[in-house]
C-alpha positions as CSV (number, residue, x, y, z in Angstrom):
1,X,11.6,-26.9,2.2
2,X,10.9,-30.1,0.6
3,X,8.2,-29.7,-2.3
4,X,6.8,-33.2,-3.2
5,X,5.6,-33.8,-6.3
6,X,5.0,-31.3,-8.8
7,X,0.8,-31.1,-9.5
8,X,0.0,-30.0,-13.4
9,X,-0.6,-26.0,-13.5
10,X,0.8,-25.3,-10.0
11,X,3.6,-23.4,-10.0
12,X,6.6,-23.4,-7.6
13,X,7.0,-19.4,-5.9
14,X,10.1,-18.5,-4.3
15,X,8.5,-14.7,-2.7
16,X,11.4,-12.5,-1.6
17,X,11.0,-10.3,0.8
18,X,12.5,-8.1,4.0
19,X,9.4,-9.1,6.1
20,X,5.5,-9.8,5.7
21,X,4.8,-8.7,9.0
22,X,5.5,-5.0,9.3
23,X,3.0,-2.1,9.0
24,X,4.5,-0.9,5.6
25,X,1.6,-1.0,2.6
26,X,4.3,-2.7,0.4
27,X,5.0,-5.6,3.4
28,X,1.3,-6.0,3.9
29,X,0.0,-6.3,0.5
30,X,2.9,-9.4,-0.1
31,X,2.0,-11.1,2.9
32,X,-2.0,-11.0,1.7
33,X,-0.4,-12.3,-2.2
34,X,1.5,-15.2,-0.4
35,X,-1.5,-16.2,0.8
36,X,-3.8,-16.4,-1.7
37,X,-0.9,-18.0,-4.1
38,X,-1.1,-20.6,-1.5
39,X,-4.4,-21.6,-2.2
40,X,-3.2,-22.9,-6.3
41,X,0.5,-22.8,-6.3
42,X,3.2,-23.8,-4.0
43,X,5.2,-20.8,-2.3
44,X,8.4,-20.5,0.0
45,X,9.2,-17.4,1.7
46,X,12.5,-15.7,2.0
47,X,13.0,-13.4,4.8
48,X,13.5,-11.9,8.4
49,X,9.8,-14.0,9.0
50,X,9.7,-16.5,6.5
51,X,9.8,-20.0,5.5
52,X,14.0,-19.3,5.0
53,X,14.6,-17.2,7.6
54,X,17.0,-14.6,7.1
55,X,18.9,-12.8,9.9
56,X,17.4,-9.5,10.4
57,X,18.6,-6.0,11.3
58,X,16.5,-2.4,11.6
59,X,18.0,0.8,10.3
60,X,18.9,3.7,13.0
61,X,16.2,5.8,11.3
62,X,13.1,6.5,13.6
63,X,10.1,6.3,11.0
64,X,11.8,2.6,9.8
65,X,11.7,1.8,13.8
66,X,8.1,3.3,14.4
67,X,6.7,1.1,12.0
68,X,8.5,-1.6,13.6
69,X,10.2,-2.7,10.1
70,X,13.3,-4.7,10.0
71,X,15.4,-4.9,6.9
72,X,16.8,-9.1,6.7
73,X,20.5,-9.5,5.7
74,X,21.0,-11.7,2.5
75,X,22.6,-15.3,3.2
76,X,23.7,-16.4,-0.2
77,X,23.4,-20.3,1.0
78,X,19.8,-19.8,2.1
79,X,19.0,-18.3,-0.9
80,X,20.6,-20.9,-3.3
81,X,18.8,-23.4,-1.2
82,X,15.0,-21.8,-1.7
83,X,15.6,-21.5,-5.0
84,X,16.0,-25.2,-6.1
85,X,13.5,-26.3,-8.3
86,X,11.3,-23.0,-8.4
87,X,9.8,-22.0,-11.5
88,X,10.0,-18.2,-10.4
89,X,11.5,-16.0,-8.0
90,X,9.4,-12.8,-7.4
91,X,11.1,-9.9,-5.2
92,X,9.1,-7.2,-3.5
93,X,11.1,-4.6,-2.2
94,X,14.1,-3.3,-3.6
95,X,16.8,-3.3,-0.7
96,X,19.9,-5.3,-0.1
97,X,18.2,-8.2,0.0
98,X,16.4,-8.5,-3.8
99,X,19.6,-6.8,-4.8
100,X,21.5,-10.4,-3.7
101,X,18.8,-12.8,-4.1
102,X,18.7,-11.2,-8.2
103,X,22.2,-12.2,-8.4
104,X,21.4,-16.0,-6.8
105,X,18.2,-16.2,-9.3
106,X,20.3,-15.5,-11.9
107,X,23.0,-18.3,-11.3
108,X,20.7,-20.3,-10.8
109,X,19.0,-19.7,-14.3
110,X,15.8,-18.5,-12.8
111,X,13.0,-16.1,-14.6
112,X,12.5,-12.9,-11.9
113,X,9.9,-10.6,-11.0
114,X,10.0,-7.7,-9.0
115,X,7.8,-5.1,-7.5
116,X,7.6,-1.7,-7.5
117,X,6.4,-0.8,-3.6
118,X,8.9,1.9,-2.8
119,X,8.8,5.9,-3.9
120,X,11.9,7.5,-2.8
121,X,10.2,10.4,-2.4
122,X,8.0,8.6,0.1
123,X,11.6,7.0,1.9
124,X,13.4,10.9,1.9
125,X,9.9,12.8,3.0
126,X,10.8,10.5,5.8
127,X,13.5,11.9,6.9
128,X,12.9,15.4,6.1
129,X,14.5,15.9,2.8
130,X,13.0,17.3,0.4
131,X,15.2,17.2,-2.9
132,X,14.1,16.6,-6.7
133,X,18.1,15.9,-7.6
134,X,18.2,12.9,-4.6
135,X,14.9,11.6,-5.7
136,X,15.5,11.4,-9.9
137,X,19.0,9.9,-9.0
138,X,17.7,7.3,-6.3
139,X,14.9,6.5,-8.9
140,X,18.2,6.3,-12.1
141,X,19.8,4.1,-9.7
142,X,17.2,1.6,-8.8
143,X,15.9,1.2,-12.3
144,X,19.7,0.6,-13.4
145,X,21.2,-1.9,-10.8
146,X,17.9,-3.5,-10.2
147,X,14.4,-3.0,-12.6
148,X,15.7,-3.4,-15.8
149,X,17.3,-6.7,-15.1
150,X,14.6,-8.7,-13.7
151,X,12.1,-9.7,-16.0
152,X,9.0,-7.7,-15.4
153,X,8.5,-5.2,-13.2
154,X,5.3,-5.1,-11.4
155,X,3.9,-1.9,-10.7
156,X,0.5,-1.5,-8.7
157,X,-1.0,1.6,-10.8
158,X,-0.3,3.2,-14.2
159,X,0.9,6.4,-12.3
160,X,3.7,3.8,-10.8
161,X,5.1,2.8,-14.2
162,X,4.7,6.2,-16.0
163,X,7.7,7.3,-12.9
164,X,9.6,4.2,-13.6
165,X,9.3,5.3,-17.4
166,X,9.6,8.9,-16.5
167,X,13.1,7.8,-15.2
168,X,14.3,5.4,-17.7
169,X,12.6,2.3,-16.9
170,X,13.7,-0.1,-20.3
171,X,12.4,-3.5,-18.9
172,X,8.9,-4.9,-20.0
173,X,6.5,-3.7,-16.8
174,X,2.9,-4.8,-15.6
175,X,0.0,-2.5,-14.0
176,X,-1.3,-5.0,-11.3
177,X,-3.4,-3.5,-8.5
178,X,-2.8,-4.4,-4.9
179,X,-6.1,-5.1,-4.3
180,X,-8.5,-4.6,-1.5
181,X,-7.6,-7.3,1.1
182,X,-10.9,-9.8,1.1
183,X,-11.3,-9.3,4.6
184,X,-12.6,-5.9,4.1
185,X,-15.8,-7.0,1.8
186,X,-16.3,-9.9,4.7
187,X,-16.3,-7.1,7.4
188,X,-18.3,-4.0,5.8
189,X,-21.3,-6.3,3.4
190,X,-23.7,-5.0,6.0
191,X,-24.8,-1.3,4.8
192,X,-24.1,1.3,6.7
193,X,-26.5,2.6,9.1
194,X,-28.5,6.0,7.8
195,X,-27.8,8.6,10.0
196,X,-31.1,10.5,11.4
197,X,-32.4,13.4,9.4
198,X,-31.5,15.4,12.2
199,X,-28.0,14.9,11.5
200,X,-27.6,15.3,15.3
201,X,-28.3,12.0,17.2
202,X,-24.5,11.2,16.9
203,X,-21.6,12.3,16.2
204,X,-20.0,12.3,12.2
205,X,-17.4,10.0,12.8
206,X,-14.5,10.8,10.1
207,X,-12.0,8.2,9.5
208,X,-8.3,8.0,7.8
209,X,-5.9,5.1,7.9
210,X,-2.5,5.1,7.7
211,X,1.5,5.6,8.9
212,X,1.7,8.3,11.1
213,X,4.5,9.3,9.0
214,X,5.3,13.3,7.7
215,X,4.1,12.5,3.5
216,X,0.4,11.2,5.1
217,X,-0.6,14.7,6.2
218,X,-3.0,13.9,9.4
219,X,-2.2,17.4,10.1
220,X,-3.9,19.0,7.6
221,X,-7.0,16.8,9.0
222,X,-6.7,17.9,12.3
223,X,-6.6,21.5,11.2
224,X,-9.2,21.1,8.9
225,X,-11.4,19.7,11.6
226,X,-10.4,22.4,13.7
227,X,-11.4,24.9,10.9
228,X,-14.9,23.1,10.3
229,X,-18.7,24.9,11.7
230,X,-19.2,21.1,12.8
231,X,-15.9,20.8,14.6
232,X,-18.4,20.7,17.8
233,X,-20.1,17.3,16.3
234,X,-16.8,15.6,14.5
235,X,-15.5,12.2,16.2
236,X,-12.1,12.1,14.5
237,X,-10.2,9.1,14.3
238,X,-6.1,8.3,12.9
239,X,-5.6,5.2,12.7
240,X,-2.1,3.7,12.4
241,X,1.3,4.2,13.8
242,X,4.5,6.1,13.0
243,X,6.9,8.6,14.0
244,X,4.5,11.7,14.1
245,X,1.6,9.9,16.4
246,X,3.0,12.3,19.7
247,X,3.3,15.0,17.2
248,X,-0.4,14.7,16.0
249,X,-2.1,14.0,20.0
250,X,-0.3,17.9,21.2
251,X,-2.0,19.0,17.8
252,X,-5.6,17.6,17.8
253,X,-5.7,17.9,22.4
254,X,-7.5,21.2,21.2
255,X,-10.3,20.0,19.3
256,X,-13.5,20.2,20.8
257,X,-13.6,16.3,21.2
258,X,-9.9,15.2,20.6
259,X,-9.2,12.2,18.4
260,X,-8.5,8.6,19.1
261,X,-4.9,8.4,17.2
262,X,-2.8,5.6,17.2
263,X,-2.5,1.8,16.5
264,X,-5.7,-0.4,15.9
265,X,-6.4,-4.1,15.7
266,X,-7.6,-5.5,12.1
267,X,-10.6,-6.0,13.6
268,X,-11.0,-2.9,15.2
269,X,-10.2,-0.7,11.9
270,X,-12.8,-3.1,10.2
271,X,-15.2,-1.9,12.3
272,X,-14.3,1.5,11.9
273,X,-14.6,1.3,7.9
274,X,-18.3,0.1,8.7
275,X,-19.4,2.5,10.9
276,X,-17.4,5.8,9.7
277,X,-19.4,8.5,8.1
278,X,-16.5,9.8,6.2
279,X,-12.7,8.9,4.7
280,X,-10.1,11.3,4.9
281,X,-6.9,10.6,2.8
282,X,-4.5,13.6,2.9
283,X,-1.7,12.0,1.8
284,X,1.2,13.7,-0.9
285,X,3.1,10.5,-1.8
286,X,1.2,7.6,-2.7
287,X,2.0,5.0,-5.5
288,X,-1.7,3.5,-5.4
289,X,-3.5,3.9,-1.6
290,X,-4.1,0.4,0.0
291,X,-6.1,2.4,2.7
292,X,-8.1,4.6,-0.1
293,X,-9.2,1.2,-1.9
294,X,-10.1,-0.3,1.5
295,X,-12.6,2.9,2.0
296,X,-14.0,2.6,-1.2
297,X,-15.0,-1.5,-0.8
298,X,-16.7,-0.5,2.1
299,X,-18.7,2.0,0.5
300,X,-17.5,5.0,2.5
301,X,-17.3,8.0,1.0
302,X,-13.9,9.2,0.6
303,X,-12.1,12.9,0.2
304,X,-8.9,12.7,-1.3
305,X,-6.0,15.0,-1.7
306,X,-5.0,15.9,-5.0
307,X,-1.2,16.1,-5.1
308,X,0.9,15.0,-8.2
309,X,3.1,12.8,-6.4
310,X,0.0,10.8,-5.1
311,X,-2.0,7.7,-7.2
312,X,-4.7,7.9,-4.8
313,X,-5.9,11.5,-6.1
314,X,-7.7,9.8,-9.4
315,X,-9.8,7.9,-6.9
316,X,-11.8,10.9,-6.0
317,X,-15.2,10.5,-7.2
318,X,-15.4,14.2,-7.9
319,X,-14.9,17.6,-6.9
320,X,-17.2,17.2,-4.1
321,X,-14.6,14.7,-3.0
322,X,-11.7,16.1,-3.6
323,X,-9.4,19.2,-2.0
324,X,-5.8,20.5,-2.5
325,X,-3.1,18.8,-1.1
326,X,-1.8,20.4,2.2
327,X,-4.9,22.6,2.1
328,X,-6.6,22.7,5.7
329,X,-9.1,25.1,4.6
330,X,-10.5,23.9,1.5
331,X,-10.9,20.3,3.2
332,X,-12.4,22.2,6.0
333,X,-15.0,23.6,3.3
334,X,-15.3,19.9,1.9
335,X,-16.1,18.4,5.4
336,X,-18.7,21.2,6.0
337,X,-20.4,20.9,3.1
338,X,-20.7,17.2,2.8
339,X,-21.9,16.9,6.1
340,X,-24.5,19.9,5.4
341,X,-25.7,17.2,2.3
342,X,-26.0,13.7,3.8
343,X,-28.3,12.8,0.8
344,X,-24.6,13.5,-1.2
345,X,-23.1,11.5,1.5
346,X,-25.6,8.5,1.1
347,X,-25.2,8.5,-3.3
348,X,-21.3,8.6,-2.7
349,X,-21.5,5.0,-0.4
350,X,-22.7,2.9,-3.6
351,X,-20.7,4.5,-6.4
352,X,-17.1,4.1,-4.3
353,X,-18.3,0.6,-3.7
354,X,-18.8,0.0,-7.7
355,X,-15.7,1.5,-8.5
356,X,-13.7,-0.6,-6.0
357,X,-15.0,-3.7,-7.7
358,X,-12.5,-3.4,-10.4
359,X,-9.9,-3.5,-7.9
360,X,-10.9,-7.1,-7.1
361,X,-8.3,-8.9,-4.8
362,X,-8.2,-11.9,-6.4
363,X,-8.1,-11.2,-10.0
364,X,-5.5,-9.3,-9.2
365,X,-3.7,-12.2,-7.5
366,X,-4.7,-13.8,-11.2
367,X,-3.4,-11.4,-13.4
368,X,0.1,-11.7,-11.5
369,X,-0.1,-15.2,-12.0
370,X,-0.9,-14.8,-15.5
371,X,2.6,-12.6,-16.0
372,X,4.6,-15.3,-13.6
373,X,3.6,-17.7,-16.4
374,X,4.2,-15.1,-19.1
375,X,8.1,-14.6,-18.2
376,X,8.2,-18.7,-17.0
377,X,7.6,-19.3,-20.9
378,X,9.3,-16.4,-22.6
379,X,12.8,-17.4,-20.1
380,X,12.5,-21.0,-21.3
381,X,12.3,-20.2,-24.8
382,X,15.7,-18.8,-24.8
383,X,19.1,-19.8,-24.0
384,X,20.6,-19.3,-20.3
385,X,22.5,-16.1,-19.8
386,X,24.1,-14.7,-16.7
387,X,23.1,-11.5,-15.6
């Protein structure tokens, strides 16, 4: 990629990662940084799908292939070439790939960033292991052979770095937010329609977003709704894809009205975050909750699982929005009493939508540029060392 000639203030990007096309949260929220970056700074991708394309490969494990994401297979040549005459090299995941192109950043005398996207509890919940020992020592080895010799680590929430920590993070770290994508405030400015004082004109269309994976819980939703006195009136709606989306249609074919489940287009699950009554998140694993912050900018009132392996359960606005993780029941309670309260409903809209202004997309695209500077300066204040 040939860059032209360097322009005062903009920096040169190399972004490093397995793909920014998949449905993962950590893919997703790269591929909506690269373009913003675009906009001031110069940027070359490195992956399966990017400017330097990488061969690519997908792992025999059915969640990786249900979310259709491929893993790219480092090519030390192509990775030496995208690096001449960067300023920084930020890596997003940590797989084979950022384990290599650490190595080439370092030869090449480069400053290095990398994010913090992956829980391994999230990967192993996957797969049906459930194992504290697997999980601490996953976490002891990323955060030897890979976080504490970049840089800075970037981690999208304070519950994100206090597990790094936890773990024996030593490397300087950063709290930058993913941000809610600016195609959601575009989509969802128009306020919500009141619903009639009746409450029964239409049906209560409840709403959650994410992987049909195990760790999200739509089960617990499903049950709740089949537990709830409104169950007759509830328009329930999964949207995503994953391994568990069969799984989930045999479960919800007994509710009184089904539920659409599956894969939506961007513009279709705009449209749903305008038009839904409520937000469901049930998840147990969650290092911040793209899909929480998206519900929240919308102003639509979100119930949240509280589970201590999940950053999305501070988001609850309070009790009234909030249930025990795995907990059909108690949500069931939650959904019957909210929609018994529409007046609650109605007060909820405008204080998720003030709270998700701090979550701002592009300041946090600033603040990340602000520590790409920070580590630019501090490497070129001291002498060259191989890693």
């Amino acid at each position: 990629m040939g860059w032209g000639m360097r322009q005062p203030n903009r920096l040169r990007i190399a972004f490093v990662a397995d793909s920014l096309h998949t449905l993962s949260g950590g893919v997703l929220s790269g591929k909506y940084v690269v373009e913003r970056l675009r906009q001031e700074h110069d940027v070359i991708t490195v992956a399966a799908d990017g400017d330097e394309a990488l061969p690519s490969f997908t792992l025999p494990i059915r969640a990786m292939r249900e979310m259709r994401f491929v893993m790219a297979r480092p090519d030390r040549a192509i990775l030496s070439r995208a690096f001449q005459n960067v300023d920084v090299v930020h890596l997003q995941l940590p797989f084979w790939l950022s384990f290599t192109a650490l190595e080439e950043a370092r030869r090449a005398g480069l400053p290095v960033v990398a994010g913090f996207h992956v829980q391994p509890e999230n990967a192993y919940y996957n797969v049906g292991i459930h194992s504290t020992w697997l999980n601490d020592a996953t976490y002891r080895f990323l955060i030897r052979r890979f976080y504490d010799r970049v840089d800075t680590v970037i981690c999208p929430t304070p519950f994100a770095e206090e597990r790094l920590r936890a773990h024996g993070l030593r490397a300087p770290a950063v709290v930058v937010s993913n941000g809610v994508p600016p195609d959601v405030a575009a989509a969802t400015a128009v306020p919500h329609a009141p619903r009639p004082d009746d409450g029964q004109d239409r049906p209560f269309f409840i709403l959650a977003i994410g992987r049909l994976g195990a760790e999200k819980r739509q089960d617990v939703i499903i049950e709740a709704v089949r537990r709830s006195r409104h169950r007759d009136r509830i328009r329930l709606a999964l949207t995503g894809a994953g391994p568990r989306e069969d799984e989930l249609k045999e479960l919800a074919r007994n509710l009184p009205n089904g539920a659409e489940i599956g894969f939506a287009s961007r513009d279709e699950l705009l449209h749903r975050l305008a038009t839904a009554d409520l937000f469901i998140h049930a998840s147990e694993v969650e290092l911040e909750g793209m899909a929480v912050l998206e519900a929240m900018s919308a102003g639509l009132p979100a119930v949240i699982a509280q589970a201590p392996e999940s950053a999305a359960s501070r988001f609850a606005l309070n009790d009234d929005f909030a249930f025990p993780a795995g907990d059909a029941g108690a949500l069931a309670q939650k959904i019957d009493a909210l929609i018994d309260a529409p007046q609650k409903l109605e007060a909820a809209r405008a204080a998720y939508r003030e709270r998700a202004r701090q979550f701002d997309f592009g300041a946090s695209v600033g603040k990340l540029v602000d520590v790409y500077r920070r580590v630019i300066d501090a490497h070129r204040a001291r002498p060259r060392k191989s890693a």
